[in-house]
Residue, then its C-alpha position, 0 to 999 in steps of 0.5 A: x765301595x766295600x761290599x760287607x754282605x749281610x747274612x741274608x745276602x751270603x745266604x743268596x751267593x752261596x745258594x747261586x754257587x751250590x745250585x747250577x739252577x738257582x732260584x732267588x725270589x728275593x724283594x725289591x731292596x735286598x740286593x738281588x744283582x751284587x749278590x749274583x754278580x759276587x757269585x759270578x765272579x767266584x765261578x769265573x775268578x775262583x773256581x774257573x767253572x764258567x767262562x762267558x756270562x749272559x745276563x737277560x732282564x728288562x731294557x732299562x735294568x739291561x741299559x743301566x743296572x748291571x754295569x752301574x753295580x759293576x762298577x759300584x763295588x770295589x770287588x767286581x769292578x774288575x769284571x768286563x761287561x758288554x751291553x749286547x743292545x741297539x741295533x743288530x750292528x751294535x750287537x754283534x759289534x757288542x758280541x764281538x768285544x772281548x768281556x765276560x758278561x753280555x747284557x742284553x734285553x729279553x726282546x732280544x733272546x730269540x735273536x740271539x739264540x736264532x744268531x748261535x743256534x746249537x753254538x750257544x757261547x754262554x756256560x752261565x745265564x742270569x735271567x733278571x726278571x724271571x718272571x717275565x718267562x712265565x708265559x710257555x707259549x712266549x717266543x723268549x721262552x721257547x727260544x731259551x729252553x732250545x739252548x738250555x742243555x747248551x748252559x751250565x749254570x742257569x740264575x733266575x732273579x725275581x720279587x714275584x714269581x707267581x703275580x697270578x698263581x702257581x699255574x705260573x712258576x713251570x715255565x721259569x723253574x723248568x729253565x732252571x731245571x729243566x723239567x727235573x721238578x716240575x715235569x717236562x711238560x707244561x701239560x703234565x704240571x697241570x694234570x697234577x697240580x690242578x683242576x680246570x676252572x672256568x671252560x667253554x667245551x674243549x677250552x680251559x680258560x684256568x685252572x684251581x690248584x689242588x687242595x693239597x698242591x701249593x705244599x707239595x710244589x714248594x716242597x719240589x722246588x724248595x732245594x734250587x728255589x730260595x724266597x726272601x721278603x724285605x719285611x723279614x730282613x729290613x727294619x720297617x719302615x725302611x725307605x729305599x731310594x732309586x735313580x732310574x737313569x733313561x737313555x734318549x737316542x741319540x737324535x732325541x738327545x741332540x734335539x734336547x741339547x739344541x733345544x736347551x741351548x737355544x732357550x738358555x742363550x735366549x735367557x742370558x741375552x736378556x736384562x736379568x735373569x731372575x727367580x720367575x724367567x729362570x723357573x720358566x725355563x726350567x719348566x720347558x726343559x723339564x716337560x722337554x725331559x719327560x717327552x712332550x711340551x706345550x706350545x705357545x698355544x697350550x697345545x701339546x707336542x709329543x717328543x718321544x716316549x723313553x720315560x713312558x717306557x721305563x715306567x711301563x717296565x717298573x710297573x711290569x716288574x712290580x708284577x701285580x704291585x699296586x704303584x703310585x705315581x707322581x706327575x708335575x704336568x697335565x700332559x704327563x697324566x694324559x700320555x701315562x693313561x693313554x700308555x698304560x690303559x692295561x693296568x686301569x690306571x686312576x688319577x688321585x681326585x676323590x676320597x672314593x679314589x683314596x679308599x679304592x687305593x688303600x683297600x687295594x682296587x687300584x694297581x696304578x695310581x697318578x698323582x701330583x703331589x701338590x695335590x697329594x704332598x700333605x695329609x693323605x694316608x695311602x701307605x695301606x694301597x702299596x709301598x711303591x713310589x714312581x717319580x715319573x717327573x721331579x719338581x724343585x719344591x723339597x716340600x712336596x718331594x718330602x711331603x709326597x714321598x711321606x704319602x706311603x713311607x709313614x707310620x703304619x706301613x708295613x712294607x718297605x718303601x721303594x721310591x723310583x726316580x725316572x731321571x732322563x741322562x744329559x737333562x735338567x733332570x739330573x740338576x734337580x735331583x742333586x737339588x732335593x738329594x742335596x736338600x737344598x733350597x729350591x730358589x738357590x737350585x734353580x738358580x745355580x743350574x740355569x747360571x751352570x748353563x748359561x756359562x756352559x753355553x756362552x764358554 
């Protein structure tokens, strides 16, 4: 695909290429990762400044985003990437392959700069996420600024720098500039900017920014940090869509297969294959997707976690962003509760629980969208859609979707899909893409895959 940048988006690539600390706190949407590989690649292939690229960012961006994009356009799929993940072995097998951007998941940034110490190889950082360096007492933090004098170019991507305050953005400006801004200290940050709030004695437990303090910061940061909202560059309400590809292991993977396998021979041995016996099935290969199903006794058995973990870091990196949630099974609700009881989540049941959501009490809201498809205005709660699990009904998808990216929004809709790789999951998303009809669907991917199997 040709990439024909938008204003907004040659703004941010120049910024990268002017800046060796560069700050994009640019929205969901605008295009944060093209942008910074583009500029990447002019320093490697234009300007020969750097050599050797680590990307950091959350897990499921780590796994698949990156090198998606890559590949996506056509001016950067000449780029070499290495996804630095799995075990120690795979990522140094990783390490060792000859690329020019390694990717790897900010859980593994201690180790790696434990593995180089003062032979850091990378000359350029882009941190996916930078607000999940907020914390100066983090490990992740505290490995990266050892090697920060080691790296020459330093990018830090992020919505939403400051979910709780100011008292946040020392620690991500400080890998940025090291400490030229802000000061070197977290300390000296706070002496100057702020007063302490709620104590107990010699314990501080936070802290109110000075009256003429939030002015003076974004005027010290203002020439490396750049902030872009979608609602100033995107007509409203723009809807924006995206598949979130989740990776099982492999030994989930071949447990699905087998299982997949098992249940479509057992359908193809039967007299018909109708519209109710192929539904059923696809209901057990969807729960299997998502992680758990019922037995023959409606109890449930948990299979693994891989979507559960890529919900908890959406809503992590929508940093404070309230989230709507659409499930398609009792156990889906129940296992999400259970995982995500940080953030308080509520299911959508009551008029009080639609009010609370509009007036912005509730950060994570479940629905199922047969309960929540028609009718109900939720767009003043958030514009963030999660599809923790699809169905095969288009109405509902539209209808459920139609919750929040509707008249009177004001912000553009980000709508997720979790998508498990290798699952029925990919069938029915290709289904309500596609706008077909839900029964043709249905029926066309279970008969793909008794041909598959019978092959």
């Amino acid at each position: 695909m040709e990439f024909k940048p938008y204003p907004y988006q040659n703004y941010a690539i120049q910024h990268i290429l002017d800046n060796p600390g560069s700050g994009l706190f640019l929205d969901m949407g605008l295009g944060k990762t093209v942008s910074t590989l583009t500029a990447v690649d002019r320093l490697m292939n234009d300007t020969f400044e750097v050599k050797k690229v680590l990307v950091v960012a959350p897990k499921r961006v780590a796994e698949d985003t990156w090198i998606t994009e890559t590949n996506k356009w056509d001016h950067l799929r000449h780029l070499r990437l290495s996804l630095v993940l799995g075990s120690e072995k795979q990522r140094k097998k990783a390490l060792a392959e000859k690329a020019d951007i390694y990717v790897t998941n900010r859980e593994n940034v201690a180790w790696l700069v434990g593995l180089y110490q003062s032979a850091f190889p990378f000359d350029m950082v882009v941190i996916d996420e930078l607000s999940s360096f907020k914390s100066s007492k983090s490990i992740r933090f505290k490995s990266l600024r050892m090697v920060r004098p080691l790296v020459k170019r330093l990018v830090g991507l992020t919505g939403t720098p400051t979910p709780n305050g100011l008292i946040d953005l020392w620690p991500q400006v400080y890998l940025l500039d090291q400490g030229q801004r802000l000061g070197k200290t977290i300390t000296g940050y706070r002496e100057k900017y702020f007063t302490p709030g709620r104590r107990n004695g010699a314990i501080v437990y936070d802290y109110k920014i000075r009256d003429d303090s939030e002015k003076a910061i974004y005027e010290r940061i203002g020439d490396i940090c750049v902030s872009m909202k979608a609602d100033d560059y995107l007509t409203l309400p723009k809807r924006i869509d995206e598949q979130i590809t989740v990776h099982l292991d492999a030994k989930e993977q071949a447990a699905y297969e087998e299982f997949e396998r098992d249940r479509i021979l057992e359908l193809a041995n039967s007299e018909e294959i109708s519209a109710v016996n192929a539904a059923a099935l696809s209901t057990k290969l969807l729960q299997y997707a998502n992680g758990a199903i019922y037995n023959e006794n409606r109890e449930v058995r948990e299979i693994h976690d891989a979507k559960l973990e890529a919900i908890e870091e959406l809503i992590e990196s929508a940093n404070g962003q309230s989230v709507l949630i659409f499930y398609s099974f009792k156990h889906d609700a129940s296992r999400m509760i259970k995982r995500l009881k940080a953030y308080k989540p509520r299911e959508l049941k009551t008029s009080e629980d639609i009010a609370d959501w509009n007036a912005g009490k509730i950060q994570v809201l479940l629905a199922h969208p047969a309960s929540a498809g028609h009718g109900l205005n939720l767009q003043a709660g958030g514009h963030i859609v999660i599809w923790f699990s699809l169905n095969w009904s288009l109405e509902l998808y539209q209808q459920a979707n139609a919750r929040l990216h509707r008249q009177g929004q004001q912000m553009p809709v980000i709508v997720y899909h979790l998508i498990a790789s290798k699952t029925i999951d990919q069938d029915v998303m290709a289904a309500l893409a596609g706008k077909a009809e839900k029964q043709d669907a249905l029926l066309s991917a279970i008969k793909a895959r008794i041909k598959k199997y019978k092959s």
